[in-house]
C-alpha positions in Angstrom: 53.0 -46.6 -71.9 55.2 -46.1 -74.7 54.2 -47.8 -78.4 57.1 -50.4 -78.2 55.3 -51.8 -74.8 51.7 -51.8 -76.3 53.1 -53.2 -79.4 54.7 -56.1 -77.0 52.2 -56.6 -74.6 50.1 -57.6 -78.1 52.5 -59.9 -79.1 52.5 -61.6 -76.0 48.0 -61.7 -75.8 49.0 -63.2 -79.5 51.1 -66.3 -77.8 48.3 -67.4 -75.7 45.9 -67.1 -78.9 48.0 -68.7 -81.4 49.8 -71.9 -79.3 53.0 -73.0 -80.4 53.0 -76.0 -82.4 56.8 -77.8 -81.1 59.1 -79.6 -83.5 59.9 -83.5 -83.4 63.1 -81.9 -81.5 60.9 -80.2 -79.0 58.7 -83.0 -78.8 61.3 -85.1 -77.9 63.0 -83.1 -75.5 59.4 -82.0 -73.8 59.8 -83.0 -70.0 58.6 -81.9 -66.4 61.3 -78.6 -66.7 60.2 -77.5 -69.6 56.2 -77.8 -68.7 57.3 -76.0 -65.6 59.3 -73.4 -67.5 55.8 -72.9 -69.6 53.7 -72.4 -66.9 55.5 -69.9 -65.0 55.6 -67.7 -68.3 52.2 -67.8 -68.6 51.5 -66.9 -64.8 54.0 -63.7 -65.7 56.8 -65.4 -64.2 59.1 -64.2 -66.6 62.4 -64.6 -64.6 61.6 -68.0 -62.6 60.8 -69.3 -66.5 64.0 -67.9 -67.7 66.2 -69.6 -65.0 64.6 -73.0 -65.8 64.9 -72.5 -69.8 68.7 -71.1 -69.1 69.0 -74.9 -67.4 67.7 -77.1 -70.3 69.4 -75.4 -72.4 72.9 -76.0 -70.6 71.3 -79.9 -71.0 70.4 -79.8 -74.4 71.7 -76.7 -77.0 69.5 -78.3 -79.1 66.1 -77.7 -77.6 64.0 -74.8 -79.8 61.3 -74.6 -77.6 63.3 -73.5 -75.0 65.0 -71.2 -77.1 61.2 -70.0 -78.1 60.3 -69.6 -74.7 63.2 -67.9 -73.7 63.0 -65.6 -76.3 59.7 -64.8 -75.6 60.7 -64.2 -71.5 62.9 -61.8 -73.0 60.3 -60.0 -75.0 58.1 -59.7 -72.2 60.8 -58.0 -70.4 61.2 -55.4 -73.5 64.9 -57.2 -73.9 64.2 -57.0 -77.7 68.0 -57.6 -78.9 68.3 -61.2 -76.7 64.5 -61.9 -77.7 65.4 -61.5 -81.4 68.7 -63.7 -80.9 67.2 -66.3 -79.0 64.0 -66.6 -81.5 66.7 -66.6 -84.8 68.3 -69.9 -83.2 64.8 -71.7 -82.4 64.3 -70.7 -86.3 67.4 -72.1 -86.9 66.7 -75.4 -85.6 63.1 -75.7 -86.6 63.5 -73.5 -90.5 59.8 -74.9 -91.3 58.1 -73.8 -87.6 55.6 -71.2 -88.4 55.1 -69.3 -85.2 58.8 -69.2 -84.8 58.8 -67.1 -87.3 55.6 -65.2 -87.1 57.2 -64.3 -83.9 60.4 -63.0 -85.0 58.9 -61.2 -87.6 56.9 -59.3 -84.9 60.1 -58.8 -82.6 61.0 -57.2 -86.4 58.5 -54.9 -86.2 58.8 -53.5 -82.8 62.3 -53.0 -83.1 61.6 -50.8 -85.9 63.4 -53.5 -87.6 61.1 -52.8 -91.2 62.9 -54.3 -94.0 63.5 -57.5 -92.3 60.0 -57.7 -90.5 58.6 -57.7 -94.1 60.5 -60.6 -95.3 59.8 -62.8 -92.5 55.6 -61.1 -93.0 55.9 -62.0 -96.9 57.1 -65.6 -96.2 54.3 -65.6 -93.7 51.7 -64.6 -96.5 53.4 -66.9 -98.6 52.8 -69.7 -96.3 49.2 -68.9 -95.7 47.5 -67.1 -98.2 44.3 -66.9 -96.9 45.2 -65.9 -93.0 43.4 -62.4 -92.3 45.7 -61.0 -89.9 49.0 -61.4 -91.4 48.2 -58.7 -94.3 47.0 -56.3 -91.4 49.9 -56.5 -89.7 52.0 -56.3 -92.5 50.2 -53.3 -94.2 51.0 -51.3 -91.1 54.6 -51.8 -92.0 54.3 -51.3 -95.5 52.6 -48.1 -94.7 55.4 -47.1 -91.8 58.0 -47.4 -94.8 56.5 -45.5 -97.5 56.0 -48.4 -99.5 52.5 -47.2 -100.9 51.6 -49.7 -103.4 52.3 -53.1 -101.5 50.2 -51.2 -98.5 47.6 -50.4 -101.3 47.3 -53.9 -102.5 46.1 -55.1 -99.1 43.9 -51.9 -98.5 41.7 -52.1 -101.5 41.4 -55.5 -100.7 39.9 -54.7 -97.3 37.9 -51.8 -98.9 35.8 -54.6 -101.4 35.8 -57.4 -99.2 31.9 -58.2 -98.5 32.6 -59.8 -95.4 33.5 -56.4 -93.7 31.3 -53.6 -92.9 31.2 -50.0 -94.1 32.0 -48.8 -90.9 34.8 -50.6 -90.3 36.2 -50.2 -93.3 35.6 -45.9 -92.9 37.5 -46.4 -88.9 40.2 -48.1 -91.0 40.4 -44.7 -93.5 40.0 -43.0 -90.5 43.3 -44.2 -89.0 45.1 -43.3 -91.2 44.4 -39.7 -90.8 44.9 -40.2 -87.6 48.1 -41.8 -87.8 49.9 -40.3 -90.5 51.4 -36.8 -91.2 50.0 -34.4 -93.9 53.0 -34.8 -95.9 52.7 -38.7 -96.1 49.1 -38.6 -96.5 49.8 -36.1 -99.5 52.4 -38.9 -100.9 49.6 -41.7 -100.8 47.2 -39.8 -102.2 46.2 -41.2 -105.4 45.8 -44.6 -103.6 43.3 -42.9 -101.3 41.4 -42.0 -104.0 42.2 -45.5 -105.6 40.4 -46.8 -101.9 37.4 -44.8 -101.8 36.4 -45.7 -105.0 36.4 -49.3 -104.5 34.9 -48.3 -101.0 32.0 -46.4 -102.6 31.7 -49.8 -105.5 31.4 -52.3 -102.5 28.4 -49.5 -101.3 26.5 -48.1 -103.8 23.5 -47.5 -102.2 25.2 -45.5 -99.2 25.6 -41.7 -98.7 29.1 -42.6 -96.1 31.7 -43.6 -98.8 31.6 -40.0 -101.0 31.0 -38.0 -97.5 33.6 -39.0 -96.6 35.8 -38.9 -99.7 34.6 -35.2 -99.7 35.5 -34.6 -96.5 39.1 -36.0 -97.6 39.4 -33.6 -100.4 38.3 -30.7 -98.5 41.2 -31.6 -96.2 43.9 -31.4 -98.7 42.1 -28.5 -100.3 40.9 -29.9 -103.4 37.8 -27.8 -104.7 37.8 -29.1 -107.8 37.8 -32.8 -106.5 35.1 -31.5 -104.1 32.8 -30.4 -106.4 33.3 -32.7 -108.9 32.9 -35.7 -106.1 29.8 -33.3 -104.7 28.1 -33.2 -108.0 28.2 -36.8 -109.2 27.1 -37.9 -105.4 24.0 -35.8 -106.4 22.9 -37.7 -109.1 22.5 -40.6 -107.3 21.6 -38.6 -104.2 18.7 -36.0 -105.7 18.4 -33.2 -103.3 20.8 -34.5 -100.6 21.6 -31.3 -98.7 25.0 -32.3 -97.5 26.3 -32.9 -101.1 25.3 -29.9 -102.0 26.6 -28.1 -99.3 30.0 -29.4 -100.6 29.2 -28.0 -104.2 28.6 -24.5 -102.2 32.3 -25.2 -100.2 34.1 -25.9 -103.5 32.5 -22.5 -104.9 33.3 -20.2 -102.2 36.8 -21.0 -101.3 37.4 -20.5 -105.0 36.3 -17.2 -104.8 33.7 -18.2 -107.1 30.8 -16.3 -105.0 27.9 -15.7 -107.4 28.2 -19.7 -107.8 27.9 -20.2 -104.3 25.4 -17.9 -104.1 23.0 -20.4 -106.7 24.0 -23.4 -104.7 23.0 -22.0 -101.5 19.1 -20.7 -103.1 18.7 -24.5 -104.5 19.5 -25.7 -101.1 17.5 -23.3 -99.4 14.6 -24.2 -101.3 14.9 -28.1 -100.5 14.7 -27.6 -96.9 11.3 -25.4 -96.6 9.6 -26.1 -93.8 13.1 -26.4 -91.7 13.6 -23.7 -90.1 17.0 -23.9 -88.1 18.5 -25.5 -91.3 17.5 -22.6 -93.2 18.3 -19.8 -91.0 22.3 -21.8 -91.0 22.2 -21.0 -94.9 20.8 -17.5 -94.9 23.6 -16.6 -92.7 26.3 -18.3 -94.8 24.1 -16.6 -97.6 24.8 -13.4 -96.6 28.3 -13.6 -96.0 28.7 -14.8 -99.6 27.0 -11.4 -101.3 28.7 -9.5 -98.9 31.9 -11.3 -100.3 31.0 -10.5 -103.6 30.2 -6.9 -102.7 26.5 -6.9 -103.3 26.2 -5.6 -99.8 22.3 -4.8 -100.4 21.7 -8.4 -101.2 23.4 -9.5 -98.0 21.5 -7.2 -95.8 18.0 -8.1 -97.4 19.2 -11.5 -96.7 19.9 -10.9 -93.2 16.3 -8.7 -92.6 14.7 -12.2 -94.3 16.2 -14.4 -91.8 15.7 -12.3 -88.5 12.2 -12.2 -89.7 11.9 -16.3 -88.8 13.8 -15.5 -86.0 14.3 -12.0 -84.6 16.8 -13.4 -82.3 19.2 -15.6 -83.9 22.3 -14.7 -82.9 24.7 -15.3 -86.0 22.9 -13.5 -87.4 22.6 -10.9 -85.7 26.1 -11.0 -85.3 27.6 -10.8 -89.2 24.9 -8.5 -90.1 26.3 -6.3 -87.4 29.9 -6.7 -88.4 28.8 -6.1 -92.1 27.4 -2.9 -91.1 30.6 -1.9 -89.1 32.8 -3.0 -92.2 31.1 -0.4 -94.2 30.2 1.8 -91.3 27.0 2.3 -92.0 23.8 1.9 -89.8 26.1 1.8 -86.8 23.4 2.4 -84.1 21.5 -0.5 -85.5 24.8 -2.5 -85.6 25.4 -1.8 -82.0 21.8 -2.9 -80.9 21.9 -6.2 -82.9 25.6 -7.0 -81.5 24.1 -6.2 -78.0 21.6 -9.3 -77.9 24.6 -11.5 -79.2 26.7 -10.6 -76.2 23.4 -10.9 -74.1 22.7 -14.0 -75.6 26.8 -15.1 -75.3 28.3 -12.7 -72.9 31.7 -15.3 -73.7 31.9 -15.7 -76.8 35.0 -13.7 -78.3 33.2 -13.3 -81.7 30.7 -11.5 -80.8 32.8 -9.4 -78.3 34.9 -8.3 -80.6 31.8 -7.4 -83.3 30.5 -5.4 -80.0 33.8 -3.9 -79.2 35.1 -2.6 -82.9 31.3 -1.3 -83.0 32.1 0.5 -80.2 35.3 2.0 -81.2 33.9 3.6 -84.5 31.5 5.4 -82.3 34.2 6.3 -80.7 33.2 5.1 -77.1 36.8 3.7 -76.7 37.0 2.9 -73.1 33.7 0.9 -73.3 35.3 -0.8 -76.1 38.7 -1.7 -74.4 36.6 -3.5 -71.5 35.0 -5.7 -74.5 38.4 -6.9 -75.9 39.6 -7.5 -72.4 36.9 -9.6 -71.8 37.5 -11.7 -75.2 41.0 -11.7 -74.7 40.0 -14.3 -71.5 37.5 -16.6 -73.6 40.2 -17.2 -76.8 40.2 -13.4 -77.9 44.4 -13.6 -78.1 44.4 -16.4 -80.6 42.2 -14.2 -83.0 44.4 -12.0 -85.1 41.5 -9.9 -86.1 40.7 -8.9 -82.2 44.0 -8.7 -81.8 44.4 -6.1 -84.6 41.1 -4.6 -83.5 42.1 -4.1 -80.0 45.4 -3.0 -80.8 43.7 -0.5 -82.7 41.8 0.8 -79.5 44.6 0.6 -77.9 46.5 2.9 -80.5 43.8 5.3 -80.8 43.6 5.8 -76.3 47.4 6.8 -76.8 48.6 3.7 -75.2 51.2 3.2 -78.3 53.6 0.9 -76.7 51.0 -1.3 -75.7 49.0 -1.4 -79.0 52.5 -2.6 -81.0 53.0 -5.3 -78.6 49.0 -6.4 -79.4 49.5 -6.1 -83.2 53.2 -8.1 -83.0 50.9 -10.7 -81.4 48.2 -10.3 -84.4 50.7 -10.4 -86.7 51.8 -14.0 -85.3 48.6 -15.6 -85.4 47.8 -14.1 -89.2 49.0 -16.9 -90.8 46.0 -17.3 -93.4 46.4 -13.9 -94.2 42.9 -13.3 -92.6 43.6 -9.6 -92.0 44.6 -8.4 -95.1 47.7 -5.4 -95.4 48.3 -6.0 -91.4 52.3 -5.6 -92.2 51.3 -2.1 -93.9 48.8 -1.0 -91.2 52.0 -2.0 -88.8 54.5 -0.3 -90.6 52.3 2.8 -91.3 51.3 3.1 -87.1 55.0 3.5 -86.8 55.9 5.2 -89.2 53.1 8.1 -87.8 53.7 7.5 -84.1 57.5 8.3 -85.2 56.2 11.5 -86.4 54.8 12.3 -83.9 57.6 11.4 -81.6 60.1 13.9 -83.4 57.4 16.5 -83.8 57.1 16.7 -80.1 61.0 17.1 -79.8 
C-alpha cells in the first residue's frame, strides 16, 4: 500500500478517536438520515453513506455535517480532490469547528498539499496549545518542506520533554535517518547537533545520547566532531571502551595512525582479562602499524594475539595478507590463510587472501579455482578480488578475459580502495598491445 493510502487509512482510525463535535446547524438538522448516513460510514459503507448524505443535502445545502461526512466518504475512497471540496464548505459553514478543520488540514497533507496543510496545522496549534499530536503531525510537514527551524522548534521540544523516554526520543532521531536523504540530512545539520545536545542535557547520566551523536558524525564523516564528542563523553565516562573506540575511528581515518595506535594500547589495557575483546583490537592493532609502515610492530602484534588464540581467524587472515603485500614469509602466509578458509570455506575475504597467496607462488590454476569460488559468495562486488583475479587471469594468458574482470574492478573502486588501478589498466594494455604487434 502506497503512503497516500496508509496516510488515509490514519486519518480515518483518527475520526473514530477524535468524534465530531456538530454545529447548532448540524444539531438542528440531525435526524434518522443522517444517524443512518453515520452508521453506514463507520461499518465501511462508504457508498450506501454517500447516497444518503447526497439526499440531505438536496434537503438542506446548509447541513455541514453532511458535508463533513461526505467529505470524509470521499477520503475513504482516496477521492482526495471532492473530500477537500466537500470539507472547505462544512468549514465554511461552521468557520469555528475544530475538527472540520483538523481534517482538511490532514486532507492537506496527503495531497501533498504543504503550504496550505501548515496553515490550517498553525491555526490548529494556535487553537490548542497544549495538544501533543498536532506539533507531531505538523513537524513531519515542516520537515517534508525544508523548513528546518519551525521543524526544530518542535523537535528540541520533544528532545527535553521529561515526560518522554530516551528511547523514544533516540527512534524519533532514528527516523529521520531513516526517512530522509543524505543531502537533506546534511542541510539540517546544525539542528541535529542543536537536538542531541538538548537530548544528552535531559540525560546526563546515560552513555545512549553521545553514542549515538557519534555514530551521527561518523555518518557524515566528521572526525573532528567524533573525537571531540568521543573525548568529552570520556570524562564523564572514565574507561568506557566504546568512546574510546570512537577516539581510535577519528584517528585512523585521518591518517593519523601513530594516534590510533595510543588509543588502541589504552584500550587494550582496560579490557585485561577479556579476551575476545582484546584479540578484536590486536587485529585492528595491527592493521594500523602496518598502515603506518612499521610492518615489524604489526607482525609482533599479530604473533601476540595468535598466542591467546592460535586459531583466530582474522587474524590469521590480515597477518597473512600483510605477509603477501610485502611478499615475505609466503609459506607461512599460505598455511595461516589455510585454517581461515578451513575455518570459512565461504567467506570471499579470506578466499581471496588464499588465492593472491597462491598466485605469488605461482600456483595459478589453484589460485583461479579460489576466486571462482569467491566470485559465488560476494567476490564480484570486491574490487580488490576483482583486480586480484583479473590478475591471475592475466598472468594464465587469458587476456581478454582478465580486461573484462578489471573493467568490472574498476566499477566497484569507487573509494579508491585499489590504488593506481586506472594505471595498472592502462599499463596491461599498453604491454598486451606489445605483445600483440610483436607477434605480427
Amino acid at each position: 500500500m502506497n503512503t497516500r493510502k496508509i496516510l488515509i487509512r490514519l486519518a480515518l482510525v483518527a475520526f473514530f478517536l477524535c468524534p465530531l463535535t456538530l454545529s447548532a446547524s448540524g444539531e438542528r438538522k440531525a435526524m434518522s438520515e443522517l444517524v443512518d448516513a453515520v452508521q453506514l460510514f463507520t461499518q465501511g459503507e462508504y457508498k450506501k453513506s454517500a447516497l444518503l448524505l447526497n439526499a440531505l443535502l438536496r434537503q438542506d445545502p446548509q447541513n455541514d455535517a453532511a458535508y463533513y461526512y461526505l467529505s470524509m466518504c470521499n477520503m475513504a475512497e482516496y477521492k482526495l480532490g471532492a473530500a477537500e471540496t466537500l470539507m472547505q464548505k462544512a468549514l465554511q459553514l461552521d468557520s469555528a469547528n475544530f475538527t472540520y478543520r483538523y481534517r482538511l488540514a490532514q486532507i492537506y497533507a496527503i495531497s501533498q498539499k504543504n503550504e496550505k496543510a501548515l496553515v490550517e496545522y498553525e491555526k490548529l496549534m494556535a487553537a490548542k496549545p497544549k495538544d501533543r499530536f498536532l506539533p507531531d503531525e505538523a513537524a513531519e510537514i515542516y520537515l517534508r518542506c525544508g523548513k528546518y527551524p519551525s521543524y526544530y522548534a518542535i523537535a528540541k521540544g520533544y528532545m527535553s520533554d521529561e515526560g518522554l523516554d530516551e528511547e523514544a526520543k533516540l527512534k524519533y532521531i532514528g527516523g529521520l535517518f531513516k526517512d530522509l536523504k543524505k543531502e537533506e540530512l546534511a542541510n539540517m545539520r546544525p539542528y541535529l547537533d542543536s537536538m542531541f545536545i538538548a537530548l544528552d542535557a535531559a540525560h546526563p547520566d546515560s552513555k545512549a545520547p553521545m553514542t549515538y551523536w557519534c555514530q551521527v558524525l561518523s555518518y557524515f564523516k566528521d572526525w573532528d566532531g567524533v573525537e571531540r564528542a568521543a573525548e568529552k563523553s570520556l570524562i564523564r565516562f572514565p574507561k568506557d571502551t566504546t568512546f574510546q573506540s570512537y577516539v581510535t575511528f577519528s584517528h585512523y581515518y585521518q591518517g593519523e595512525y601513530d594516534k590510533a595506535a595510543e588509543s588502541l594500547l589504552q584500550e587494550i589495557e582496560w579490557c585485561q582479562g577479556n579476551t575476545k575483546k582484546q584479540l578484536e583490537l590486536y587485529n585492528w592493532l595491527g592493521e594500523v602499524y602496518f598502515k603506518a609502515e612499521r610492518k615489524q610492530k604489526c607482525y609482533a602484534v599479530y604473533e601476540k594475539a595468535l598466542k591467546l588464540s592460535p586459531d583466530y581467524v582474522p587474524v590469521l587472515n590480515n597477518y597473512a595478507y600483510f605477509l603477501s603485500l610485502s611478499n615475505k614469509n609466503l609459506k607461512k602466509a599460505l598455511e595461516m590463510s589455510r585454517k581461515t578458509v578451513e575455518a570459512e570455506p565461504d567467506n570471499p575475504t579470506y578466499l581471496d587472501t588464499y588465492g593472491w597467496i597462491l598466485y605469488l607462488l605461482g600456483r595459478l590454476e589453484e589460485a583461479r579455482e579460489q576466486f571462482n569460488h569467491a566470485k559465488l559468495y560476494g567476490g564480484n562486488d570486491e574490487a580488490v578480488i576483482l583486480d586480484h583475479f583479473a590478475t591471475v587471469l592475466y598472468d594464465l594468458g587469458e587476456y581478454r578475459l582478465a580486461f573484462t574482470y578489471w573493467e568490472k574492478a574498476l566499477k566497484k573502486n569507487t573509494d579508491g580502495e585499489v590504488v593506481g588501478l586506472e594505471e595498472k589498466i592502462a599499463a596491461k594494455k599498453a604491454e598486451s598491445q606489445k605483445r600483440d604487434v610483436s607477434r605480427k
